[in-house]
N, C-alpha and C positions, 0 to 999 in steps of 0.2 A: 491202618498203619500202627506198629506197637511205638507205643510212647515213652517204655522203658528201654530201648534196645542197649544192651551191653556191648561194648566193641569189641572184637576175638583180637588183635592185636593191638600193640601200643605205638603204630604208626600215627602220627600226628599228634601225639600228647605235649610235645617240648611247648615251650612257652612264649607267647609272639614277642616280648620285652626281650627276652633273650636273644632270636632271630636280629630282631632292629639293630641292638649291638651290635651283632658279630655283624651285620651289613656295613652299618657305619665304620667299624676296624677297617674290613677289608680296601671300603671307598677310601678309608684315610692311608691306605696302603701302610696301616700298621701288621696289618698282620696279613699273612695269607690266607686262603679260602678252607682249606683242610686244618692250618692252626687253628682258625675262629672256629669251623668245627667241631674240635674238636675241646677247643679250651670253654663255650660257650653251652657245648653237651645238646648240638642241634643238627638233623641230618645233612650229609655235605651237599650231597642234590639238589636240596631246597634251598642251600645256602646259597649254591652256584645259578641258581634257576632266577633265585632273585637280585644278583648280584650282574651278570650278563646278561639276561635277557631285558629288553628294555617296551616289553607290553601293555606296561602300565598293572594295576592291581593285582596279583595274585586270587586267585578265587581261593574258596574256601575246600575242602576235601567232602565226598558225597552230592547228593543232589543239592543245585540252587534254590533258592525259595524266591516264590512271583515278585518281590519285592526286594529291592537290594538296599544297599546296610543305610545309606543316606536319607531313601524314601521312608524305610520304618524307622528309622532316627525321629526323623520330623513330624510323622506319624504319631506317636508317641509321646513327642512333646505336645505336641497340640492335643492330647485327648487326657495329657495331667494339667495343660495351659486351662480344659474348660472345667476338671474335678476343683480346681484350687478357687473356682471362682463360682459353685454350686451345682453345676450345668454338667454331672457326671456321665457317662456314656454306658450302656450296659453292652456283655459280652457280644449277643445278638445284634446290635445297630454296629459293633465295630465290624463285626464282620461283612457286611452291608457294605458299610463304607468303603471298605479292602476292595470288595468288588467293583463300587464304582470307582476307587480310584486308578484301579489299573483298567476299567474300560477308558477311562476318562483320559489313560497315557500314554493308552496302546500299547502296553505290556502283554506278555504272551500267559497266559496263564492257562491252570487244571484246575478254576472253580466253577464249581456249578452255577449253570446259564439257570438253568429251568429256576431254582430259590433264588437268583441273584441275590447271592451272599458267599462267603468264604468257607471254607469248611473249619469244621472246629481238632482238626486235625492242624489245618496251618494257623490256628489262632492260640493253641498250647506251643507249638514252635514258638509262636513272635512274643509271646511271654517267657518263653528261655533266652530269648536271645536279647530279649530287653527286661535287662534285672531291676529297673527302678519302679515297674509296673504289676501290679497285681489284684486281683480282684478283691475289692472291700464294701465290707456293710456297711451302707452311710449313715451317720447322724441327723435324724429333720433338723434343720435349722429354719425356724419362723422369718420371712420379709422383713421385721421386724429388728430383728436381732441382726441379720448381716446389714443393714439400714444401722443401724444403733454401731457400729466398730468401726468409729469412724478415729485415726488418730488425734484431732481437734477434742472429741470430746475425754479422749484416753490420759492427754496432757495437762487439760481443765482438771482433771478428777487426781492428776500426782500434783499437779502444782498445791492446789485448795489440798492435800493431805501434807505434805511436806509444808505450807503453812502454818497449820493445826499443831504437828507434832512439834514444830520450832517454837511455836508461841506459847506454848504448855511444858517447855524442857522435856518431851518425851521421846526422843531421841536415842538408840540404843536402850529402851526400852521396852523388849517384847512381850513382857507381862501385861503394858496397859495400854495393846491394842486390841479389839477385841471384832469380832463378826459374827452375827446374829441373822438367820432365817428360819424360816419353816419349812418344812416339805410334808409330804401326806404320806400316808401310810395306811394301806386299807386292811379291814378284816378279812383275808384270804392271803394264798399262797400262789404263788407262780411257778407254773410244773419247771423243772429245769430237763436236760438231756434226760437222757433215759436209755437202757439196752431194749433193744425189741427186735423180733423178726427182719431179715433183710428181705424189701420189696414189701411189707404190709399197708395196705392203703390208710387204715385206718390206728392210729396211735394213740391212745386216752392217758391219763392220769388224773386221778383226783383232786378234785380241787373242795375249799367248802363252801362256797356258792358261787352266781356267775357272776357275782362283782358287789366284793365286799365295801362297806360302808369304810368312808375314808377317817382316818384318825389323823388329827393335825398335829405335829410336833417341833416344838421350840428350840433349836438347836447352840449352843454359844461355846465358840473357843478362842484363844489369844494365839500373839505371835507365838508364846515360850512353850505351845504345848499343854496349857491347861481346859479344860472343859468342864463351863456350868451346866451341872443336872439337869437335866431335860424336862422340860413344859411341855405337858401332854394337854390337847383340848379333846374333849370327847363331843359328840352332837346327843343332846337331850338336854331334860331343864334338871333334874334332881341328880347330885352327887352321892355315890355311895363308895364307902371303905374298903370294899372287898375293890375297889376300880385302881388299888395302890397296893392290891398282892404283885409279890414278883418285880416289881419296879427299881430301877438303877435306886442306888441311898441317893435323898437328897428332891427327890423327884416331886412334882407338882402335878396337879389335876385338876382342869376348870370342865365348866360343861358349857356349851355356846350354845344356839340355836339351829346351826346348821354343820360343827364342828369344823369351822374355818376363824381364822384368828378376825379379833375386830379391836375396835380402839381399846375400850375394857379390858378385854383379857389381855392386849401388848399393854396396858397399866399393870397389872398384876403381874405380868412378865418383869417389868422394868425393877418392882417390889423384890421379886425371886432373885434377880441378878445382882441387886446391890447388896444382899443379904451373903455373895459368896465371892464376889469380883476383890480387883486387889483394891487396895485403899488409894485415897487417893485421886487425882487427877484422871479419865482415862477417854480413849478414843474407840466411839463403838459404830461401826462400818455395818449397814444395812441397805437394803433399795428402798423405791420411794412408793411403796405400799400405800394405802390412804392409811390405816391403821396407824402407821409410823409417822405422818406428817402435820397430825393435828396439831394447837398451841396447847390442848392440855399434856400431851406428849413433852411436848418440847421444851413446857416450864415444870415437868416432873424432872425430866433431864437436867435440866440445869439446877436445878436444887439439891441433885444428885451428885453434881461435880460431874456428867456425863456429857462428853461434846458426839453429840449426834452429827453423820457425814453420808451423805446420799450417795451411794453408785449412779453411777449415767443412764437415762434408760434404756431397757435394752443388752447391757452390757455384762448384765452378773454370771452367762457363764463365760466369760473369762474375768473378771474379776471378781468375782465373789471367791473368798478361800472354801467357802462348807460346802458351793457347787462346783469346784474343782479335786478336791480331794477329799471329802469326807461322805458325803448323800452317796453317790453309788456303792462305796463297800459297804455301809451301812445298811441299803437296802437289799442288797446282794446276800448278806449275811441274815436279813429279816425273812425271805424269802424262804432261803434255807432253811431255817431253826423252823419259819410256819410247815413248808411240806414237809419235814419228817416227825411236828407235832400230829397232822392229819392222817398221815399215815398210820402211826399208831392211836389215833381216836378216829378211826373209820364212819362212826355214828353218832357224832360231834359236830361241832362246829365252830369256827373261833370266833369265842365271845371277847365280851368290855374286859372281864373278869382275866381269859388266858393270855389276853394279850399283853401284860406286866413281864411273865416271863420271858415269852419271845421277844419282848424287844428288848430287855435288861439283856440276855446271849450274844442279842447282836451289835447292843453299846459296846458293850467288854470286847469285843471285837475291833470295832471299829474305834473306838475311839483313843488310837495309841496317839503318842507323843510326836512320831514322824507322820502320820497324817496330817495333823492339824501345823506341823512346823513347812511341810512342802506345799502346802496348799497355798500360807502367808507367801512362799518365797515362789512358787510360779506368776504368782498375780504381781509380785513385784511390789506389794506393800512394806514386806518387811523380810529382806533387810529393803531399804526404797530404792527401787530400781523402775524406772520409766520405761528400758529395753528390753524388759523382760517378755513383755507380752511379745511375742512372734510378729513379722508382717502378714505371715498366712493368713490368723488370723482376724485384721483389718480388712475385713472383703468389701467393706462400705467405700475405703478409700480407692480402691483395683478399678482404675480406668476399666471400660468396656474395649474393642478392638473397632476400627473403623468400621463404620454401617460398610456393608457388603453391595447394599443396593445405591451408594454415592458412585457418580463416576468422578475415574482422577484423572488427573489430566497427563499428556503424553509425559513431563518432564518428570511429577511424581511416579511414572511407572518405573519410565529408566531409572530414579534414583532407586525406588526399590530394588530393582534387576541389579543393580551394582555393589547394593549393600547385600545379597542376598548370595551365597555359594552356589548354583548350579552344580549338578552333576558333572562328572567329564566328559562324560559321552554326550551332553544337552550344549557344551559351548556354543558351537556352530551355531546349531539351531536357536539358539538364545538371541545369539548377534543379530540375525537377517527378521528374526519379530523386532528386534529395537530398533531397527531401521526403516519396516514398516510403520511400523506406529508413530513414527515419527510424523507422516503424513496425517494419518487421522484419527482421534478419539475413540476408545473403547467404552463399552459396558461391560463391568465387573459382576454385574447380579446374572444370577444363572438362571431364573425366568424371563430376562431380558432377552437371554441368546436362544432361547427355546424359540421365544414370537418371533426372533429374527430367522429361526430354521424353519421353522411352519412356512412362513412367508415366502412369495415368489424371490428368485434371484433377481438381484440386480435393483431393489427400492429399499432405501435407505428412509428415516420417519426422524424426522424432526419435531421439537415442540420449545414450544415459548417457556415454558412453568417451571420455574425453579428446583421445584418436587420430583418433576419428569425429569428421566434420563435420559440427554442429548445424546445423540451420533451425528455428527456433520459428515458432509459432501463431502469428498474431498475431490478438488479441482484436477480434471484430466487433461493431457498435453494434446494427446493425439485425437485429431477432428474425423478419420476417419469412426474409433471406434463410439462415436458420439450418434451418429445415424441411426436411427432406431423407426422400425415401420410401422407408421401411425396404428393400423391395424392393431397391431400386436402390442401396442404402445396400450392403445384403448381397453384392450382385451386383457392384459395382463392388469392396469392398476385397478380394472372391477373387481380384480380376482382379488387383488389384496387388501383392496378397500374392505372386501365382505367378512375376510378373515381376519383383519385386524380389528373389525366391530366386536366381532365374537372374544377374541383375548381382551379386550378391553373390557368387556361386559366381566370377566373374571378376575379383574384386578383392583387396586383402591386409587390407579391412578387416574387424571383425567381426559378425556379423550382427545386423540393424536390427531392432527389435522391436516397439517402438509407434510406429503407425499410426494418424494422427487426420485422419479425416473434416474435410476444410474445405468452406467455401461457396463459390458461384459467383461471389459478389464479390473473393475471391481469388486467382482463376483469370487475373484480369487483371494481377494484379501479381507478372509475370514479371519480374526485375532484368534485365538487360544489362548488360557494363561498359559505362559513359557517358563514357567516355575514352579519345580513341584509343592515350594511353598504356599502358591499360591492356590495351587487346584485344592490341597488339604484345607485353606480357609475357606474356599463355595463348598465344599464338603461338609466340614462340619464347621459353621459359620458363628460366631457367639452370638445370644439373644439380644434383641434389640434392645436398649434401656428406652420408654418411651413414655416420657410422664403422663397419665391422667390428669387433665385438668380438676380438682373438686369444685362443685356448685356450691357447696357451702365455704363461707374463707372463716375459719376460725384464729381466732387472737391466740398466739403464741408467747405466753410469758418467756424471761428468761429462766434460765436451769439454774436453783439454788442449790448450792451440793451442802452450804457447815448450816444446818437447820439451826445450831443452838445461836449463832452470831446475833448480835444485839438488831443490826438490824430487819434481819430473818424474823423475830422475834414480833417487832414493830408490823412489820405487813401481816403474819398470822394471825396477831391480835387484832389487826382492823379487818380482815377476812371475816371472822369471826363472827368479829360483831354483827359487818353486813349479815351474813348467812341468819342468825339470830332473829336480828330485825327483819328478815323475807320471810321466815316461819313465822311470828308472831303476826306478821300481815296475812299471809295466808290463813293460820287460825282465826284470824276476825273475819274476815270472809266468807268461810266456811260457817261460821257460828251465826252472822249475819243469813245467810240462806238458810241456814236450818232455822232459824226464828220464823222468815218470810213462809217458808213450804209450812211450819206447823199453824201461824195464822193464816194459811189458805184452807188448810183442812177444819180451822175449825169455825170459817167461814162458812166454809159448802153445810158443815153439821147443822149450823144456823138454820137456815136458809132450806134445808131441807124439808122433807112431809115429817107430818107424824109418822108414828111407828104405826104399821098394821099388825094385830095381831091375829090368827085365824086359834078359836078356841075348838075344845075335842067338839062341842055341839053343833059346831058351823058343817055345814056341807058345801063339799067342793069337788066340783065335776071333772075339773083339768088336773093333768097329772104333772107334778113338780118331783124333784129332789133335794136334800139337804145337801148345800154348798162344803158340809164341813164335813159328814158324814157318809153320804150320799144314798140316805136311804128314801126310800119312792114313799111320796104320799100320798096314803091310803085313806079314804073316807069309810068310816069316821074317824078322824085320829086319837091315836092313844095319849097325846103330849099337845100342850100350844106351841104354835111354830110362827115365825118373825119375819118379818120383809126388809131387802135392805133397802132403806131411801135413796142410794146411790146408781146400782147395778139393778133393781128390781128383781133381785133374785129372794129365794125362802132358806131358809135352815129351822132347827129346831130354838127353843129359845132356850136349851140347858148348853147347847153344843155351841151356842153365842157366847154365854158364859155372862151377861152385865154385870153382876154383881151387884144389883139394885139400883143401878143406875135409869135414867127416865130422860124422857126425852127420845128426838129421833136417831134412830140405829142406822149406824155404817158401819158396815162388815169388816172386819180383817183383810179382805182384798182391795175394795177400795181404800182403804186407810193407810195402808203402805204406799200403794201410787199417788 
């Protein structure tokens, strides 16, 4: 099918808002059929077609599609209802879906049986036709973090800043807020697009190794637009001069252990920032890093005149300003400047040393004045705004949708059916299911209705267990069709007994027990959902939320967000000390064992034989080796050689090494053990 097709005439171009008009003129018998035509600039036929005839919908002009405007409405909605809430759908499953939803409605369709799925012919249709939908690369977002956006803790974290800023008069001052993180930044380049052959399997670009060593960097900017010089950590122990060619003016360089930030170097950080920040009172927004949270942290802070303020955990990319609007062009830009440094040093590599440059290209870049101003004002810090943050966002607080596998009871379905549009063409048929059901209970889960099509006609399965999904009996009038021959009576529930052990054994529920013989007037009152709302949620159903119980129950402090408050202060300091007093215990303990282990050994030394020594004149028939060296002894030797009192093994006695010491000899292996 072409997907570009141009149309040769401009039949059907006028515009539906326009049509609706002129309809409503002519019903209000303000105008007639040929004025509204003509005043509205709509053809008169259609005008007249839908103005007289009373068929209900007009179709659309060209071929219909298997699904009409109500079903892919609802469609649609339900497949952005499960992207908004992580559970996005990819092209190939929706297409899937398409299939079974029209086998599922008895719609007439032209997709293919054989793949049971849609063609991707009608699945670029139902993205023209529904403009709010399109295919996107998703962002991971960690358990974690959609757990962490919860509004409770969004409101905790403005109330505790609007606090801060009242208590301090810093109010309409966006100089002296400020937000401080780290991100990593590795020794290499990330290829970006590229031109190359169409259809070649194989695409390369150079990189300078296959995973550069990460560089940790310190980043700080305020409401008003300003930015402290960046804190470079590098990983090694010795600093060198040449590691501050090319570097932003202003710029720092520590060296860590593993070049990740630690309490230390966020000290020397705190040193760098109050060396350029505004004077003054000021509020400096971070997460709750161990680095950040110490008490020697937090009384450098307050010496400082700095009120330290904790994000929520979990929460900083949406509120963090530096992971809202600044990290990605910054490293978008680091990227860039690295691959086309590599390209032109082919037989390089980016060192400690080149890396000054490339990222001083990519500050100057990134770090204008509306970055760091939009970033304050989407988080809603500054100007303060609590409704800034989107509800999309909040996924923590997004109810789930009813379990699928609960059943509801007759009066909950009808209210659904009522609250819910039907198609027009489904009324009838809508009416005479809510009439049935009225008599007896359904199951909503679509493995339910499977074990009930496997299964003989006419046995309906009951169960006692809250968990199981009930079906009752429902009471028949008429005694004739109630006669049932025992025969066949017997013969049919072995039949089902045997096959419902088998679905049983594949389920997590627990096994079904009674078994009650229905009638053949039953047999007809199969439910269906009678909504195509409904068959779209057993289709694509939301994930279950289902707690894990944990075996372990750990103690949950409360969440301290103003780290400098005098009381904050009080419990880090008795933290502190505890933690203090548990290493000093542990070092006596360990010192304690290391005393006992060194007086066992030199127990055994005790306690030992003499030393044997075998001189070059001794003669010796069995054949040994030196433990240390492992050379074979040869009679006669050319060296004295030594026995260990412990192992009973030989070495030489230079390769022992005593150093004039006397007394019985234990070896360097026993002596360790």
């Amino acid at each position: 099918m072409v997907r570009t097709y141009k149309r040769k005439t401009d039949a059907g171009e006028w515009s539906q808002e326009k049509m609706n008009e002129a309809v409503n003129k002519v019903q209000n018998k303000k105008l007639t059929i040929r004025q509204a035509a003509k005043t509205f600039a709509v053809p008169f036929t259609s005008l007249q077609r839908r103005v007289t005839l009373s068929r209900g919908t007009i179709k659309r002009r060209g071929g219909q599609p298997a699904l009409d405007e109500n079903a892919e409405k609802r469609f649609a909605d339900r497949l952005l209802h499960l992207a908004s809430r992580g559970f996005g759908i990819t092209p190939k499953a929706v297409r899937k879906y398409a299939f079974e939803f029209a086998e599922r409605q008895n719609v007439q369709h032209k997709f293919d049986r054989s793949a049971g799925m849609a063609g991707q012919d009608w699945f670029h249709r139902f993205l023209q036709r529904n403009k709010n939908i399109s295919i996107r690369k998703p962002e991971g977002l960690s358990r974690a973090r959609i757990n962490g956006m919860k509004e409770e803790k969004v409101t905790e974290f403005f109330n505790t800043l609007k606090t801060v800023v009242d208590n301090n008069n810093l109010r309409g001052r966006p100089e002296c807020v400020y937000n401080v993180d780290e991100t990593g930044m590795p020794l290499n380049n990330r290829p970006p697009n590229i031109i190359a052959q169409k259809g070649a399997r194989d695409v390369v670009s150079m990189t300078s190794v296959e995973r550069g060593e990460n560089v940790t960097v310190l980043a700080c900017m305020n409401a008003a637009g300003q930015y402290i010089p960046p804190f470079v950590l590098f990983k090694g122990v010795r600093k060198r001069d040449d590691f501050l060619l090319g570097m932003p003016p202003g710029t720092e360089v520590a060296m860590t252990e593993k070049g990740w930030v630690t309490e230390e170097a966020f000290k020397l950080w705190l040193q760098h920032f109050n060396r350029y920040r505004t004077s003054g009172k000021v509020v400096l927004i971070l997460d709750g890093h161990a680095s950040h949270t110490s008490y020697s942290v937090v009384d450098l802070c307050d010496s400082f005149e700095i009120e330290l303020l904790l994000l929520p955990p979990h929460t900083s990319h949406a509120l963090q300003p530096l992971d809202v609007s600044f990290f990605k062009p910054l490293k978008t830009y680091y990227h860039q400047q690295a691959t086309a440094w590599q390209h032109s040093h082919p037989y390089q590599g980016i060192t400690k040393v080149a890396f000054g440059a490339l990222f001083q290209r990519a500050w100057n870049q990134a770090a204008s004045v509306g970055n760091a101003t939009k970033g304050f004002e989407k988080t809603g810090i500054f100007p303060l705004n609590a409704n800034a943050i989107p509800d999309y966002k909040l996924i923590g607080d997004i109810e789930s949708d009813i379990v699928e596998s609960q059943v509801q009871s007759p009066s909950s379905q009808q209210m659904q059916a009522t609250n819910t549009q039907p198609q027009a063409d489904t009324l009838s048929s809508a009416s005479s299911r809510q009439s049935d059901k009225a008599q007896s209970s359904t199951c909503a889960d679509q493995d339910r209705k499977k074990m009930k099509n496997k299964a003989t006609p006419g046995i309906k399965i009951k169960s006692s267990s809250a968990k199981q999904r009930e079906c009752q009996v429902p009471q028949v009038q008429s005694t004739s069709s109630q006669q049932v021959q025992p025969q066949d009576q017997s013969s049919s529930a072995e039949q089902v007994q045997s096959k419902i052990e088998v679905q049983v054994q594949g389920t997590n529920t627990k096994p079904l027990d009674d078994i009650v013989p229905s009638t053949s007037s039953q047999q007809s009152d199969e439910v269906q959902p009678h909504t195509c709302g409904e068959v779209i949620k057993e289709i694509l159903p939301s994930p279950l939320k289902s707690p894990i119980a944990s075996k372990r129950i750990r103690k949950v402090s409360k969440l301290v967000l103003h780290l400098t408050s005098p009381q904050n202060k009080t419990t880090l300091l008795e933290k502190e000390t505890k933690k203090k007093f548990k290493i000093e215990n542990n070092a006596k303990e360990n010192k304690k064992k290391a005393v006992g282990k060194e007086n066992t050994m030199k127990k055994m030394k005790n306690e030992a034989k003499p030393a044997i020594k075998i001189k070059s004149s001794c003669a010796k028939q069995r054949e040994w080796h030196c433990i240390y060296c492992s050379e074979i002894f040869v009679h006669p030797p050319s060296e004295d050689w030594i026995q260990c009192n412990a192992c009973e093994e030989w070495c030489h006695e230079k390769c022992a090494y005593r150093g004039g010491e006397k007394g019985p000899y234990i070896c360097d292996l026993c002596g360790n053990h």
